[in-house]
C-alpha positions as CSV (number, residue, x, y, z in Angstrom):
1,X,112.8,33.8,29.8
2,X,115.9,36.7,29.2
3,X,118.0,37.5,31.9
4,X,118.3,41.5,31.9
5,X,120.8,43.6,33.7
6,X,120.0,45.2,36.8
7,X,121.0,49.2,37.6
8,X,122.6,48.3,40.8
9,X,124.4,45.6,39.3
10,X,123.9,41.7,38.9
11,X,120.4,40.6,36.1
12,X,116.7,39.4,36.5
13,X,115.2,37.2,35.1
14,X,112.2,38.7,33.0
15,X,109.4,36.0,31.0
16,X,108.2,38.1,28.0
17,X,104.9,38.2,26.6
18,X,104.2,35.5,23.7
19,X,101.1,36.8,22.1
20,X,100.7,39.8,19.7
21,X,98.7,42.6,20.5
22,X,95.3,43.1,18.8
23,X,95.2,45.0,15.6
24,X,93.6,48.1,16.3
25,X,91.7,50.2,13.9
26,X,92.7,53.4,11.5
27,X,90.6,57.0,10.6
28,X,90.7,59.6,12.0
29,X,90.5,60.9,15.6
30,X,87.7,63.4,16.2
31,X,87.9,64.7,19.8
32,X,91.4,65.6,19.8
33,X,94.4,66.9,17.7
34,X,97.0,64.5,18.4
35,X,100.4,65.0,16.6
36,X,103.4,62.2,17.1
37,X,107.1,64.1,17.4
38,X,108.8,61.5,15.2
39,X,112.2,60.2,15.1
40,X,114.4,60.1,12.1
41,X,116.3,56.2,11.2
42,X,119.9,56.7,10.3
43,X,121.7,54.4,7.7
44,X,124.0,52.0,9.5
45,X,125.9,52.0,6.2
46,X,127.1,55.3,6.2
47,X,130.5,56.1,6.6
48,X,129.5,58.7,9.0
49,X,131.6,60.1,12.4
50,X,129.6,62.4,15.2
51,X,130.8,65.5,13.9
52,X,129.6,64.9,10.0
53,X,126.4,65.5,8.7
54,X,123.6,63.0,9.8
55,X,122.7,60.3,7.1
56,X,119.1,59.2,7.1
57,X,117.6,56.3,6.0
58,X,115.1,58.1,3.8
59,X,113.0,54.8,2.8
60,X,112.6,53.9,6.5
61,X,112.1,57.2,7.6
62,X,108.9,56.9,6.1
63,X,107.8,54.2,6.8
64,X,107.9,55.4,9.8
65,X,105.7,58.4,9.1
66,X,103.2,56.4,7.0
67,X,102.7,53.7,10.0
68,X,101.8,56.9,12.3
69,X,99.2,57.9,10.0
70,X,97.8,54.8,9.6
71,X,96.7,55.1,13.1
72,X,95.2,58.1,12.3
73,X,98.0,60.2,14.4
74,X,99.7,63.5,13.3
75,X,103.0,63.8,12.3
76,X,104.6,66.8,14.2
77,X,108.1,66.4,11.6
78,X,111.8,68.0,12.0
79,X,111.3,68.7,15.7
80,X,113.6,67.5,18.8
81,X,112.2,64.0,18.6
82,X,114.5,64.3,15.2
83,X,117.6,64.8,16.7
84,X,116.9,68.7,15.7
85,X,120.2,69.8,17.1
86,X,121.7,66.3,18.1
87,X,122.9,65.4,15.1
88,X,120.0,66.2,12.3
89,X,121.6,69.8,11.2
90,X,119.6,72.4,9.4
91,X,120.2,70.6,5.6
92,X,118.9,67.4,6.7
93,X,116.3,68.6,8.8
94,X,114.8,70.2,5.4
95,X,115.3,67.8,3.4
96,X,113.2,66.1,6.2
97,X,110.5,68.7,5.7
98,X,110.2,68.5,2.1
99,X,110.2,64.8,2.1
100,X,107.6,64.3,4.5
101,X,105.5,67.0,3.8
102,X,105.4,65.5,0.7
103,X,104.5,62.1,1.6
104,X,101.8,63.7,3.6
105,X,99.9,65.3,0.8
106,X,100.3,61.4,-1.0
107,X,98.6,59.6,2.0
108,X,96.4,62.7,3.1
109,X,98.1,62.5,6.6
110,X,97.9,65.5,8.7
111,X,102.0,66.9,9.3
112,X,103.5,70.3,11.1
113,X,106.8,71.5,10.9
114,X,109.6,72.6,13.2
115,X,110.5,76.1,12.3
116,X,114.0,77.0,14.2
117,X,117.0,78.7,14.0
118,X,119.8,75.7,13.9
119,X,121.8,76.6,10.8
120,X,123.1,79.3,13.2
121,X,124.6,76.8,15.3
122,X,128.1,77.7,16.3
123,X,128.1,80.8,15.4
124,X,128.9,83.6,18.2
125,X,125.1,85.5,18.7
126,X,125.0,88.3,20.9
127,X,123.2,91.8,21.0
128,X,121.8,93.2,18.1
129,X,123.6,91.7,15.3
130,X,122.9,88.2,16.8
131,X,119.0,89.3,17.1
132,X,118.8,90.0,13.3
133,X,120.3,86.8,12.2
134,X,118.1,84.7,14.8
135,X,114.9,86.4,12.6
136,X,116.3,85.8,9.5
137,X,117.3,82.3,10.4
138,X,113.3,82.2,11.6
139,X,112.5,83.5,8.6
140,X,114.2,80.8,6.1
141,X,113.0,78.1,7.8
142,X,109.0,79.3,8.1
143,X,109.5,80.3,4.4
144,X,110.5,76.7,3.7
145,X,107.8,75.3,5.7
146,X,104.8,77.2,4.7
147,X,106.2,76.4,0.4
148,X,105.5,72.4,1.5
149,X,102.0,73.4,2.7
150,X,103.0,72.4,6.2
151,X,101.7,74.1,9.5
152,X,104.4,75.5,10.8
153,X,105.8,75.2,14.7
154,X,108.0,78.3,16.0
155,X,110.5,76.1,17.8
156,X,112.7,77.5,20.7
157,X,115.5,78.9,19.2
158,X,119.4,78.3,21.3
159,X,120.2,81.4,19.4
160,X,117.7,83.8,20.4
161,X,117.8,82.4,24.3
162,X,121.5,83.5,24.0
163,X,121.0,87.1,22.3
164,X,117.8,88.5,23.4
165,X,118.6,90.8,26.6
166,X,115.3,90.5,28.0
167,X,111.1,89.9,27.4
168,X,111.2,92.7,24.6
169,X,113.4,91.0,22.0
170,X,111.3,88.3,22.6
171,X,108.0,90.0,22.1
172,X,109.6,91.9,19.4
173,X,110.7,89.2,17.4
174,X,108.1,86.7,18.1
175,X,105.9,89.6,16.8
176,X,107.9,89.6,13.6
177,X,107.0,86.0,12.9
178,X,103.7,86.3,13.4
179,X,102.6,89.1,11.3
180,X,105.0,87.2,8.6
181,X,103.1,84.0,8.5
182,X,100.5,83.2,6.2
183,X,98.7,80.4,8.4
184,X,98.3,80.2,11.9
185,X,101.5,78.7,13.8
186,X,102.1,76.7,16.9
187,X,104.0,78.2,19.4
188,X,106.7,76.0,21.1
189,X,107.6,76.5,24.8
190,X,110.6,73.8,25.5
191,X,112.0,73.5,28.8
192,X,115.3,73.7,29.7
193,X,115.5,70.0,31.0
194,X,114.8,68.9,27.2
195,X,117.6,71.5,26.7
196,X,119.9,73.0,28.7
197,X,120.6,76.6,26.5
198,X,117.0,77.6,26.8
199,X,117.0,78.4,30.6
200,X,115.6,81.8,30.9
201,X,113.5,81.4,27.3
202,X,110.9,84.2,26.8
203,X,113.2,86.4,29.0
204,X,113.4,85.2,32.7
205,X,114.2,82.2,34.5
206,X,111.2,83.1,36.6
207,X,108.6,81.0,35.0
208,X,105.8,83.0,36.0
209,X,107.8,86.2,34.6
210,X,108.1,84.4,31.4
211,X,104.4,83.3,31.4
212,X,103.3,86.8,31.0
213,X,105.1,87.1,28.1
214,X,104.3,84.2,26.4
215,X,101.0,84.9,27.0
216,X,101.6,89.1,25.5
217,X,102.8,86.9,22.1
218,X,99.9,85.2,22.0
219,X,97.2,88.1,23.1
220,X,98.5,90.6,20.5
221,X,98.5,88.2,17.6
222,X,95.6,85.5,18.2
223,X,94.3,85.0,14.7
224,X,98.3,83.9,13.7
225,X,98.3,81.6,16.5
226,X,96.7,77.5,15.8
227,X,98.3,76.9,19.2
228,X,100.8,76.5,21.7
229,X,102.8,73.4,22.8
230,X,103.8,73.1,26.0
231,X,106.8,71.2,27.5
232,X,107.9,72.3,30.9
233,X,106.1,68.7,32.4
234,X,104.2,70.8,35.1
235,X,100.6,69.9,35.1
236,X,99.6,72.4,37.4
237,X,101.2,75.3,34.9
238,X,100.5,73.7,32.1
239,X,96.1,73.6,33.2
240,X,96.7,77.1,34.3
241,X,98.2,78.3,30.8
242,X,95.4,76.9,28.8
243,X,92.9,78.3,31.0
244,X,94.2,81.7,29.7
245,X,94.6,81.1,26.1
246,X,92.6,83.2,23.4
247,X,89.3,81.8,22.2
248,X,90.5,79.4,19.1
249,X,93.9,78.9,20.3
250,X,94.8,75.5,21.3
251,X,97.0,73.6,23.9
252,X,99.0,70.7,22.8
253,X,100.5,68.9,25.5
254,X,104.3,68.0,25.3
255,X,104.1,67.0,29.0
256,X,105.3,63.2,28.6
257,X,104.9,62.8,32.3
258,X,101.1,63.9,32.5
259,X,99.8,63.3,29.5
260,X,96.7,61.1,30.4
261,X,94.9,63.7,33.0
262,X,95.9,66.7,30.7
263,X,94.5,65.5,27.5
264,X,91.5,63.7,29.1
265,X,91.1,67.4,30.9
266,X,88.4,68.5,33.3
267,X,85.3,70.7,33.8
268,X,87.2,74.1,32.0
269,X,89.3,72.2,29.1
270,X,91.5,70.1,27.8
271,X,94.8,69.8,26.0
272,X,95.5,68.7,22.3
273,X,98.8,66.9,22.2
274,X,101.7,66.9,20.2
275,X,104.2,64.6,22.1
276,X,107.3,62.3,21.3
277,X,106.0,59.6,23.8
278,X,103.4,59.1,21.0
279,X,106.3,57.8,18.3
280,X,106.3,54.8,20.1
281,X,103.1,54.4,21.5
282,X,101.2,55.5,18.0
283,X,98.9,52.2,18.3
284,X,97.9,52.3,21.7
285,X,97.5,56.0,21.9
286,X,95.1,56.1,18.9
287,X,93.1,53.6,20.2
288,X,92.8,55.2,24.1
289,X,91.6,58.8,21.7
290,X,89.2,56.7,19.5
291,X,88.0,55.6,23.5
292,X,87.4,59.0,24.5
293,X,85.7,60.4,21.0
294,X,83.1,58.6,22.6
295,X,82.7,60.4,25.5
296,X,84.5,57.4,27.6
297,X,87.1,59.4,29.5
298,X,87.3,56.6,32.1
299,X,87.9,53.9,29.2
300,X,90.4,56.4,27.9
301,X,92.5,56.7,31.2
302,X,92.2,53.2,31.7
303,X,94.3,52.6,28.5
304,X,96.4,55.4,28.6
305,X,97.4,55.5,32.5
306,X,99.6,52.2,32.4
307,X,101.9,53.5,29.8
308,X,103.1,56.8,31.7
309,X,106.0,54.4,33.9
310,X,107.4,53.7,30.6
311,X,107.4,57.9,29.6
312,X,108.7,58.4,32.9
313,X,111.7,55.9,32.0
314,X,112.3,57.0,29.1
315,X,112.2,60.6,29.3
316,X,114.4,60.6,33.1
317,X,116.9,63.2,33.5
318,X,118.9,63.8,31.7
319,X,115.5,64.1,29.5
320,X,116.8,65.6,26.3
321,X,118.3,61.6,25.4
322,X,115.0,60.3,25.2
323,X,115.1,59.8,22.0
324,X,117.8,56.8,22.3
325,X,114.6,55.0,23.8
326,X,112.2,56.0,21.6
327,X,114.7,54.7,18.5
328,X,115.5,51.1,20.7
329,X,111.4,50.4,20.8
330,X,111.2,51.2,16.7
331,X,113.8,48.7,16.3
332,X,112.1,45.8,18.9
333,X,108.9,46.5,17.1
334,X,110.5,46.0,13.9
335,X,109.9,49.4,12.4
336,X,113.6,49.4,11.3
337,X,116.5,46.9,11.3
338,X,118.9,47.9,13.4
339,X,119.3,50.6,16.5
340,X,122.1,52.9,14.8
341,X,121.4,56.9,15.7
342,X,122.2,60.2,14.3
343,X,125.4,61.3,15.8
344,X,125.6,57.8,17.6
345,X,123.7,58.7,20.2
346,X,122.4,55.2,20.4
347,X,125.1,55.5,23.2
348,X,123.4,57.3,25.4
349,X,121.5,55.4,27.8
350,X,122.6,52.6,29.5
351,X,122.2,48.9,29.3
352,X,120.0,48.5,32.0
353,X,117.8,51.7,31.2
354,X,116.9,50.0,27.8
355,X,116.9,46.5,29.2
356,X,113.8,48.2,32.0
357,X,112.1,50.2,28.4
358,X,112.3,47.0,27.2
359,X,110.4,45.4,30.0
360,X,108.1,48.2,30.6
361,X,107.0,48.3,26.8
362,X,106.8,44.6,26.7
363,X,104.5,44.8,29.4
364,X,102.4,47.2,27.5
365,X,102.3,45.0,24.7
366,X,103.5,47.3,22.5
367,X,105.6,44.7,20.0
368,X,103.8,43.6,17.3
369,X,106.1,40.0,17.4
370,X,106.8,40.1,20.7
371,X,109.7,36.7,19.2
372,X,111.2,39.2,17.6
373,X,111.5,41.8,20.0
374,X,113.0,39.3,22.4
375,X,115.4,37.9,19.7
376,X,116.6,41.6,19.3
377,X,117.0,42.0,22.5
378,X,118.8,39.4,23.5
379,X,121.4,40.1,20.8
380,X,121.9,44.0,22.2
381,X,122.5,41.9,25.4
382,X,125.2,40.1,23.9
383,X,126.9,42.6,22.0
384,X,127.0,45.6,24.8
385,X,127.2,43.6,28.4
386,X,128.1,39.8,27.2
387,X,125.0,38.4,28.2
């Protein structure tokens, strides 16, 4: 038994689980692209304060990546799951790429990119000028992505939400990109509750507004565009979007709230996914997929349904910490050996918001020594509320 804190104040007492979870099997998934946003492990060691650059744990880092792919997941690499922004600056985030793309091509795991515009950050961007170093900001990172052989994802860019004066710099620009690239991108929609500074992205706070436009990107270059990823966690939008893609062009879901029913899909499609609840949930999420390659959608929502309260948890407002989650369950499940963060942002959640992750993901059986995870535990206890 561990006695966890309570949000209200005073603890419960909580019985873990005692048996491992069942191995489940490798290869490839067949009836859907899944990709897992990963996170990046920092080194503890480093003599590091929030404002330097981050310090990765290269070796660990992955490790990480390899376990994904040997659960036959993607690896969707240097996006916000990453810290992209929070502490992983535009150096490390390539070195990221380059390191991972190349362990990709070692292990044959499938990997795409996050193209962005983050070595601009801090810099004043505004009107014209600002608009031609947001594309040539684009342009160093897709260049650097497409040399590893990596698919590349056109992130939401800070700096183009903040210059572009309405939906023509976006079109425009997004335009650019497109006729730039030599593979087919995906296209990345991120709401503003994952981040604040793109409120308004594609030119309107009017989501409908900005629809349209989206969609004009996508219509006038289809053969440049693998697909789109979609994180605004509206269901409803998110069904109606994909109902109106291009022939070929895919829809990965980065709804973490309702993933299950928009990848499972219904009588006019379905949704792909490329989703950061997926770092820790890599085991169970491949197995629910290999459920539904065989036509069980039932089997697949079964397995997949329980584990949305712990999303839901993890990725509560303010959403764009989710990651602090997502880098606490690694460390239970013994993917790493400590819970240390880029920028320290290990910080920020509470005690009691990782003591109910760590219940909810207990529950799931999602530790493979379940001891272990309770023996970690139990020290964070001690060391950040005196239990």
């Amino acid at each position: 038994m561990i006695r966890l804190p309570e949000t209200g104040g005073g603890t419960r007492e909580y019985t873990p689980r005692t048996e491992p979870p069942a191995p489940s099997g490798g290869g490839a998934l067949t009836s859907r692209t899944v990709f897992s946003a990963a996170h990046v492990v920092a080194d503890p060691y480093a003599d590091t304060t929030p404002d330097s650059p981050a310090a990765v744990d290269w070796d660990a880092t992955l490790a990480f990546r390899r376990h994904l792919w040997s659960h036959g997941l993607g690896v969707a690499e240097a996006m916000d799951t990453a810290q992209r922004g929070m502490g992983l600056d535009w150096t490390g985030a390539a070195e990221l790429i380059r390191r991972s793309a190349a362990e990709a091509k070692a292990v044959g795991g499938r990997i795409a990119c996050g193209v962005g515009t983050d070595q601009l950050a801090g810099d004043p961007l505004t009107g014209p000028a600002g608009l031609a170093a947001v594309r040539k900001a684009y342009e160093e990172q897709l260049a650097l992505v497409e040399e590893t052989g990596s698919r590349a994802v056109l992130m939401a860019s800070r700096a183009l939400a903040a210059a572009a004066s309405g939906p023509e710099d976006y079109l425009e620009l997004y335009g650019h990109l497109l006729r730039q690239a030599g593979e087919p991108v995906i296209l990345h929609w991120l709401g503003p509750m994952f981040d604040p500074a793109l409120d308004g992205y594609w030119g309107s706070a009017d989501l409908d507004t900005a629809t349209e436009t989206f969609l004009e990107v996508i219509a006038a270059h289809p053969d440049k565009v693998d697909g789109i990823k979609v994180s605004l966690l509206d269901a409803r939008r998110e069904v109606a979007l994909r109902r109106r893609l291009p022939e070929g062009v895919r829809c990965y879901t980065g709804d973490d709230f309702h993933y299950p029913e928009l990848i499972a899909g219904d009588e006019q499609g379905f949704s792909h996914a490329l989703l950061g609840i997926f770092d820790p949930l890599a085991p169970l999420a491949a197995e629910a997929v290999r459920t539904l390659d065989t036509g069980d959608v039932n089997g697949f929502r079964a397995a997949l349904d329980p584990t949305v309260a712990l999303s839901r948890h993890l990725f509560r407002a303010p959403t764009r910490f989710y990651k602090t989650g997502v880098v606490l369950l690694a460390w239970l499940a013994g993917h790493q050996d400590h819970f240390t963060m880029v920028g320290g942002l290990e910080s920020a959640r509470s005690l009691p918001h990782l003591a109910t992750a760590y219940e909810l993901a207990d529950g799931l059986g999602l530790f493979p020594d379940p001891a272990l995870a309770e023996s970690r535990m139990r020290s964070l206890l001690t060391v950040r509320g005196g239990l």
